[in-house]
C-alpha positions in Angstrom: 31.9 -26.9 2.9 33.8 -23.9 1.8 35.2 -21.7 5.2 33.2 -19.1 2.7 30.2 -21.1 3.0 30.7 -21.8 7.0 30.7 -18.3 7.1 27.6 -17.3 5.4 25.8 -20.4 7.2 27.0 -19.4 10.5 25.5 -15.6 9.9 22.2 -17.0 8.6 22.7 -16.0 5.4 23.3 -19.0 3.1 19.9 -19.3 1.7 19.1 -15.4 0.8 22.8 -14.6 0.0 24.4 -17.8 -1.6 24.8 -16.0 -4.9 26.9 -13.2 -3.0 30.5 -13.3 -4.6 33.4 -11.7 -4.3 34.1 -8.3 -7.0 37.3 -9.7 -8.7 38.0 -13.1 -9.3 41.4 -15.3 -7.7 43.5 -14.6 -10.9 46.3 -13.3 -8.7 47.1 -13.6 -4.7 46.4 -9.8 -4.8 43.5 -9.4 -6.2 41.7 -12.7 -4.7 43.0 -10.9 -1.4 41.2 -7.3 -2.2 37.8 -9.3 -3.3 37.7 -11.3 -0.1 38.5 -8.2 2.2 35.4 -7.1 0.5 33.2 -9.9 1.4 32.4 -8.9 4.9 31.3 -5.4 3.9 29.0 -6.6 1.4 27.5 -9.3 3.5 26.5 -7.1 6.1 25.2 -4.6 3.2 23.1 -7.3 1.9 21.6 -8.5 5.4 20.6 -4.6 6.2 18.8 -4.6 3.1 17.7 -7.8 3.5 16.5 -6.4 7.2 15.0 -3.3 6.2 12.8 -5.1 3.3 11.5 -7.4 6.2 11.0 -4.4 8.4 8.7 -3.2 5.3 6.9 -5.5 4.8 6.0 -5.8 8.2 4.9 -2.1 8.6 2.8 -2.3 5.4 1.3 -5.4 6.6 0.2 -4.1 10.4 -0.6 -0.6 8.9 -3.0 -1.9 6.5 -4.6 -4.5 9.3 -5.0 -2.2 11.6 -6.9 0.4 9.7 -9.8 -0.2 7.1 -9.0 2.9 5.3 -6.2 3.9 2.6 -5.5 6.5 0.0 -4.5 5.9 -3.6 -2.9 7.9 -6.0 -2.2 6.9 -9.7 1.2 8.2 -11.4 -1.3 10.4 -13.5 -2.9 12.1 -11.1 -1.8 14.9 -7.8 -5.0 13.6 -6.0 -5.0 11.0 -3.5 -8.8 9.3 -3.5 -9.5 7.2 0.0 -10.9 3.5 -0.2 -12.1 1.1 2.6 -10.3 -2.5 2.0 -9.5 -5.6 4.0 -6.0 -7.4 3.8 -5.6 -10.5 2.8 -2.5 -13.2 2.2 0.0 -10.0 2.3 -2.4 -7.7 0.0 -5.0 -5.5 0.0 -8.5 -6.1 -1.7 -11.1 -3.5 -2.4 -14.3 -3.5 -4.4 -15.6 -0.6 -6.6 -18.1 0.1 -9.1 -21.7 0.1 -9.5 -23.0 1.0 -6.2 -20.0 0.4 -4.6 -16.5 3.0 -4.4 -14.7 4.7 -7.3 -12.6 3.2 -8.7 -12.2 3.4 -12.2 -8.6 4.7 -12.2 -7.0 2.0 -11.1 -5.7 0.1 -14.1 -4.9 -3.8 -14.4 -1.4 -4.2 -14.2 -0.7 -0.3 -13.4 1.6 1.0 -10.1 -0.2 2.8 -7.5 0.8 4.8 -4.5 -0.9 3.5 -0.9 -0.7 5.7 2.0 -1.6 3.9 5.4 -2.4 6.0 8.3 -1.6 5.3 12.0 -4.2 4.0 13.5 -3.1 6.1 16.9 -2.9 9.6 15.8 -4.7 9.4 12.4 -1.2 10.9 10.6 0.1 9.7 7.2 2.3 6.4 8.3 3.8 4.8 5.8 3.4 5.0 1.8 4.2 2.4 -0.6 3.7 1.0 -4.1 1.3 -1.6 -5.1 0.8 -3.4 -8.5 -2.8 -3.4 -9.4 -4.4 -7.2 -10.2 -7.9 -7.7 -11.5 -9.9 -10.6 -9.5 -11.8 -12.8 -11.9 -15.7 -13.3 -10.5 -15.8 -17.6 -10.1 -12.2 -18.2 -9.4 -10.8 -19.7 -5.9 -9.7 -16.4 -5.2 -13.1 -14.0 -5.8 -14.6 -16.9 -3.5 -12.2 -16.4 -0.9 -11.5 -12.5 -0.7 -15.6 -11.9 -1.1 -16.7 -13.4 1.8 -13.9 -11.1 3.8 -15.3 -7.8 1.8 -18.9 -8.8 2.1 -18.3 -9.5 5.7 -16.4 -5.5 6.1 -18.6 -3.8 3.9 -21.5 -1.9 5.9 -24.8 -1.4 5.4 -25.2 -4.0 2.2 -29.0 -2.0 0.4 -29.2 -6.0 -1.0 -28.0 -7.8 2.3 -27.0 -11.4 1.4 -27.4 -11.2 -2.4 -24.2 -8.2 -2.2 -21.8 -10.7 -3.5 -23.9 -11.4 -6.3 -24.4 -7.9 -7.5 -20.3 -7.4 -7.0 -19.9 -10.4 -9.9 -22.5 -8.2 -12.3 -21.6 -5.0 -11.9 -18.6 -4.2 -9.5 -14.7 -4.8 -9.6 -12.5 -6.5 -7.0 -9.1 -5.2 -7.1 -5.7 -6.4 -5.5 -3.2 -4.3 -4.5 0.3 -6.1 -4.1 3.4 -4.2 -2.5 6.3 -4.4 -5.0 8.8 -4.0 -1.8 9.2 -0.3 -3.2 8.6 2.9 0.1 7.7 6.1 -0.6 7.6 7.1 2.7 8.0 5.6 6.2 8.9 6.9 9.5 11.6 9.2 10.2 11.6 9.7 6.2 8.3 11.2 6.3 7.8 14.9 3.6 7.2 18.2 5.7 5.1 19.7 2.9 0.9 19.7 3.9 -0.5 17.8 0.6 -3.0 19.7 0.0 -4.5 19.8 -3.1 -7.3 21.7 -5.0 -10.7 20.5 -4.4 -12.4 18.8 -7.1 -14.6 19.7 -9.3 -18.4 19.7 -8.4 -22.0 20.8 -9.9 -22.4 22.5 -6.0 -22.8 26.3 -5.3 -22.6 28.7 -2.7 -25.7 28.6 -0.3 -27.4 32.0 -1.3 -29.1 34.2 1.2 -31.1 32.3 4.0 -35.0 32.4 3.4 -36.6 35.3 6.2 -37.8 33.8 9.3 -40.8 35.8 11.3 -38.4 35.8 14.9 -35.0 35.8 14.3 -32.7 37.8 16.1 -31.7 41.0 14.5 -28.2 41.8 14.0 -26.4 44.6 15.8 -25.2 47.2 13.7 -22.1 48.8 14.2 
């Protein structure tokens, strides 16, 4: 073994750095010199990066375990729309359609923004990117994510025969992190997210109806 490849070994690294190689090649004692002076710095670049993707992971993974609720937000669209999901084999599985949630924006194969919530204060946590997958109804995996959803999903109107009506008429969707933060903590925006309210067929309540008894208001 190579003392280059002792060295790597020895910090742990051989297996998700072996490619790691020095800038210039040993055409001259100079220049093989410079590139292995550089070696050090860009090990220990690769295992923070390395550490932080693990650390990533990690958060996305207990965030989205610990709460049952997340917000989604197409590239298209200013508006983040909320979903109820379980987590499953590092992603996230929601149902939709039919009688189920919305959730007709999210596209096969499209990028979508997650935010995660802390489950102790309720405040925006952590937000990340997920690649949208249609589940088939029938394969290994609708089998297996299913019986997690049906078990989450409250007050079935069909009780056992849900999962049925899911494979008619509803979508399940997986939502897998590409490794790719938006936001995390201590790099969390200041700004309040608020956005205009959408559009709806509702009015203002009009004057209230007169009722024989009620107290009288004090004029000024």
């Amino acid at each position: 073994m190579s003392a280059r490849g002792g060295a790597l070994t020895a910090l742990g690294l051989a297996g998700s750095f072996g490619c790691v190689t020095p800038a210039f090649s040993a055409t001259s004692g100079h220049r093989a010199a410079a590139g292995t002076a550089d070696v050090p710095t860009r090990l220990w670049h690769a295992a923070r990066v390395d550490r932080d993707e693990r650390v990533g992971r990690a958060l996305v993974e207990e965030a989205a375990r610990k709460s049952s609720v997340l917000w989604l937000r197409p590239a298209s669209s200013e508006r983040a729309m909320p979903a109820w999901h379980v987590w499953r084999d590092g992603a996230a599985y929601l149902v939709g359609g039919g009688l189920e949630q919305d959730v007709s924006f999210l596209s096969d194969g499209a990028d979508v923004s997650v935010t995660l919530r802390s489950k102790d204060n309720g405040a925006r946590l952590v937000t990340w990117v997920a690649r949208v997958g249609e589940v088939e109804p029938g394969s290994a995996e609708w089998d297996a994510v299913v019986v997690d959803l049906h078990a989450k999903r409250l007050n079935p109107p069909d009780g056992e025969r849900q999962p049925a009506r899911w494979a008619r008429e509803s979508r399940v969707v997986r939502l897998t992190p590409t490794g790719e933060l938006l936001e995390s903590p201590g790099h969390l925006p200041t700004r309040s997210h608020a956005a205009e309210p959408p559009g709806s067929p509702a009015t203002t309540r009009g004057p209230l109806p007169f009722v024989l008894g009620r107290r009288a208001r004090r004029r000024s």
